[in-house]
KESE-148864 format. One record per residue (C-alpha): y, z, x. Coordinates in nm, 2 decimals. Layout:
<rs>
+--------+--------+--------+
|  north |     up |   east |
+--------+--------+--------+
|      Y |      Z |      X |
...
+--------+--------+--------+
</rs>
This chain:
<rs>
+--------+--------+--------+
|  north |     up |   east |
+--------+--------+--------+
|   2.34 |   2.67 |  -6.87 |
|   2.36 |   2.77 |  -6.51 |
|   1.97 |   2.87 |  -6.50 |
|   1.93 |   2.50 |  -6.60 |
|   2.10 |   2.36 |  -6.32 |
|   1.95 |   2.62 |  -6.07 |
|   1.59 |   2.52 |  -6.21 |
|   1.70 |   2.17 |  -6.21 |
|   1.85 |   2.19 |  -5.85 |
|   1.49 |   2.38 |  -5.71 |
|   1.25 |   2.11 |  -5.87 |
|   1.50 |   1.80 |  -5.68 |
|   1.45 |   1.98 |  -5.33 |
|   1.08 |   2.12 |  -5.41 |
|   0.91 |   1.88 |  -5.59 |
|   0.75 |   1.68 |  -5.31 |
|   0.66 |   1.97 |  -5.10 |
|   0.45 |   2.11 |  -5.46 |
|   0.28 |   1.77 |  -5.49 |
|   0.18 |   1.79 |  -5.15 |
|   0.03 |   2.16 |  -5.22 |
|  -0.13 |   2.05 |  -5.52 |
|  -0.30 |   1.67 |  -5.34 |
|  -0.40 |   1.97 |  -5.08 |
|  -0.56 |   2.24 |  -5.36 |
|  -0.66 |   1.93 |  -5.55 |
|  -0.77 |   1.66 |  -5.33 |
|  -0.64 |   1.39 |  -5.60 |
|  -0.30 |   1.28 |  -5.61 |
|  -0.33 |   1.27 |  -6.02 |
|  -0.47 |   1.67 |  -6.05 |
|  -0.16 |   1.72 |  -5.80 |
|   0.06 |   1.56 |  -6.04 |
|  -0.03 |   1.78 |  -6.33 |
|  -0.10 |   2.07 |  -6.13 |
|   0.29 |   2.07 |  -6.07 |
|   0.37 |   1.95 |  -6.36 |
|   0.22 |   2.23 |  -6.53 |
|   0.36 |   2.52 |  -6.29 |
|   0.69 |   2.39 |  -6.34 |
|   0.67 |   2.41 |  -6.69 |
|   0.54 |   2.79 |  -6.65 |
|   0.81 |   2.87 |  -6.37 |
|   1.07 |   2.71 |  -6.66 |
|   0.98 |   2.97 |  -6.90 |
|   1.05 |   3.27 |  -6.65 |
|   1.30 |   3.10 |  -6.43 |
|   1.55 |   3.37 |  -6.50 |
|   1.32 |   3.67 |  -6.41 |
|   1.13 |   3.49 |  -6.07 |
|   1.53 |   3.31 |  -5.95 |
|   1.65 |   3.72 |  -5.94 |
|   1.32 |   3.85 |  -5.84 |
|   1.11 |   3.71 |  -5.62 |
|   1.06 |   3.35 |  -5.40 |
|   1.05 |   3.05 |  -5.70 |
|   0.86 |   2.87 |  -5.45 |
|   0.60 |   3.10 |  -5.34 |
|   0.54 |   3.23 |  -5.68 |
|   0.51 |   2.84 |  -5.82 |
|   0.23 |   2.79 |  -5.58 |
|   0.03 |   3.13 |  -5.67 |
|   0.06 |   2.95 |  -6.09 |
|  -0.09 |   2.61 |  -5.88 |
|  -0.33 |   2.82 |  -5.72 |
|  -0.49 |   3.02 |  -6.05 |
|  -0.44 |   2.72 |  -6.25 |
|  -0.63 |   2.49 |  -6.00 |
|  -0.92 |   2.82 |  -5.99 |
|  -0.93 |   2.81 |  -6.34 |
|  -0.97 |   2.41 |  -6.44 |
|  -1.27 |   2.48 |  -6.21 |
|  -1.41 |   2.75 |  -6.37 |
|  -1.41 |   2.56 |  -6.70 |
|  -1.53 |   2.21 |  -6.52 |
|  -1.80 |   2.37 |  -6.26 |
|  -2.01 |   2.05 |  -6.21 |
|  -1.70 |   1.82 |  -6.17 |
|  -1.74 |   1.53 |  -5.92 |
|  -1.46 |   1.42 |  -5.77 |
|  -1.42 |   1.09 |  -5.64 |
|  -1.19 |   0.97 |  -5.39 |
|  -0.93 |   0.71 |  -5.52 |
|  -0.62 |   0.57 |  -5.37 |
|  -0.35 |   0.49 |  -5.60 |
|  -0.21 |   0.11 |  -5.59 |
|   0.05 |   0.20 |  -5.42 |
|   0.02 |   0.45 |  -5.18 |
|   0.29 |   0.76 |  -5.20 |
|   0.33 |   0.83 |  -4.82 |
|   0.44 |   1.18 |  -4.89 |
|   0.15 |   1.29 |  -5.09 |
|  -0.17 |   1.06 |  -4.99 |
|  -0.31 |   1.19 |  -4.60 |
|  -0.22 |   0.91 |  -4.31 |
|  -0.50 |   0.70 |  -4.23 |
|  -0.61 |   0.91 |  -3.92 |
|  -0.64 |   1.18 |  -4.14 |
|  -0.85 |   1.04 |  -4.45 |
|  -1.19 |   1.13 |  -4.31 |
|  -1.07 |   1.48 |  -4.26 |
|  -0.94 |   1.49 |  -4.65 |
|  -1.22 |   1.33 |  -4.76 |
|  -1.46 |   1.62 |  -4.59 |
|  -1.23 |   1.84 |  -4.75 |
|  -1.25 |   1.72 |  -5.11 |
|  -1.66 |   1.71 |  -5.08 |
|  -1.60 |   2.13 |  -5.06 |
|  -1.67 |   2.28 |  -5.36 |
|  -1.36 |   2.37 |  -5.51 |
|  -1.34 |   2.78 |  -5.45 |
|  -1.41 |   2.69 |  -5.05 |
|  -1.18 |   2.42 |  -5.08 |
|  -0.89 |   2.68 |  -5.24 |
|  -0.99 |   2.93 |  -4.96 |
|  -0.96 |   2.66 |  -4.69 |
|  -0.59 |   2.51 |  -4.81 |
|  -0.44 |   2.89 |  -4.86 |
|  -0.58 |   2.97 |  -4.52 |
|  -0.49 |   2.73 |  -4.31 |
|  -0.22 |   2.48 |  -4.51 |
|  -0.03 |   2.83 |  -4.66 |
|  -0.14 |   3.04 |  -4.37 |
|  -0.18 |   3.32 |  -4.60 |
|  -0.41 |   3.64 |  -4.51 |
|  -0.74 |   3.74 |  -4.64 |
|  -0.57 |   3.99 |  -4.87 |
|  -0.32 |   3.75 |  -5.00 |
|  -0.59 |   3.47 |  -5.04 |
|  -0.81 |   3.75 |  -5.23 |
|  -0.53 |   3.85 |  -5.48 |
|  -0.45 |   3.51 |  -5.59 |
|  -0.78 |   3.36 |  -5.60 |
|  -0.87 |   3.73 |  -5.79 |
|  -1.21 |   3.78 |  -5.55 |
|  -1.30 |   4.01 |  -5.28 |
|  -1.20 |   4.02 |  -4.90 |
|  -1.55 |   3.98 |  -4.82 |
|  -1.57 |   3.66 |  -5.02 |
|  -1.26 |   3.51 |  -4.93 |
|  -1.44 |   3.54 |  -4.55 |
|  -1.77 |   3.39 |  -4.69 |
|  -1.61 |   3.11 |  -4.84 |
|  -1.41 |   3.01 |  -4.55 |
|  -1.68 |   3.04 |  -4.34 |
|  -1.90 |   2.82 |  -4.55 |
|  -1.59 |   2.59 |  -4.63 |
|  -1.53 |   2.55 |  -4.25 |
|  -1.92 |   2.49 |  -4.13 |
|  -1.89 |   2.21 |  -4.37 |
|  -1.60 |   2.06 |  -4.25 |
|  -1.72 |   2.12 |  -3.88 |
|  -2.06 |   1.93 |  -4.03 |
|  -1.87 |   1.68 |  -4.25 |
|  -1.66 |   1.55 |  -3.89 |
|  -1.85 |   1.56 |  -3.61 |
|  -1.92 |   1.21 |  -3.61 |
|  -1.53 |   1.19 |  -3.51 |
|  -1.47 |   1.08 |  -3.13 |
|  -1.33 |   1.40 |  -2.95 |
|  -1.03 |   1.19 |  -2.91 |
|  -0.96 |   1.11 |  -3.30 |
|  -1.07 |   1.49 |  -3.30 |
|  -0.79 |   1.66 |  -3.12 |
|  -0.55 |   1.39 |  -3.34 |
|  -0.61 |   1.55 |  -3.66 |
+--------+--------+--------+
</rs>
């Protein structure tokens, strides 16, 4: 019973800061949803094992991560499309200044896109980046070099001054 309210307790406080992560793996506020969804569900099963162990939040994001990798692998030619919700969740959806920024950022395929968000949103290394995602050094480098061109490509119609607000 008390690993039920502990698990209960860390999804209360974490819950928005893993929807946030998933909108930024994701770049739809719906795949956030069930990305967390799902993780949660995994974290549930070996909540006693990760609470003792190791960071519940850090190891909820590397199940986000893989899971996010792996809905790719099966859907390669997805299209995404951009699509606000009704009503907009001001914790999840990017401010206004930022939308053409997230919408550069979904057009990335997804792999660049994972590289980009572990990079610079988790600020995790090359190494890290390469053992979640499960590729090599080299192409963790490659993609967020390609990912970032892109980007760079994707906003340079952007006034210097909206630039340096985003």
């Amino acid at each position: 019973m008390e690993d039920d309210s502990q698990f209960a307790e860390f999804v209360a406080k974490r819950a928005d800061a893993l929807l946030r992560y998933g909108y930024a793996l994701s770049g739809n506020p719906h795949d956030a949803a069930d990305l967390a969804q799902e993780a949660l569900i995994r974290l549930h099963r070996t909540w006693a094992r990760v609470r003792r162990k190791e960071d519940p939040e850090s190891y909820t994001r590397v199940i986000m991560a893989r899971l996010h990798i792996s809905a790719w692998r099966r859907r390669r030619r997805e299209q995404l499309a951009w699509a606000l919700l009704d009503t907009p969740l001001q914790e999840v959806l990017p401010s206004e200044a930022d939308q053409e920024l997230w919408q550069a950022l979904e057009g990335l395929p997804r792999k660049q896109r994972a590289v980009i968000v572990l990079r610079f949103f988790e600020r995790l290394s090359d190494a890290e980046i390469a053992g979640i995602l499960k590729i090599s050094q080299g192409t963790v480098r490659s993609h967020a070099s390609l990912g970032m061109s892109k980007l760079r490509t994707a906003v340079a119609h952007l006034t210097p001054a909206r630039r340096s607000s985003t």
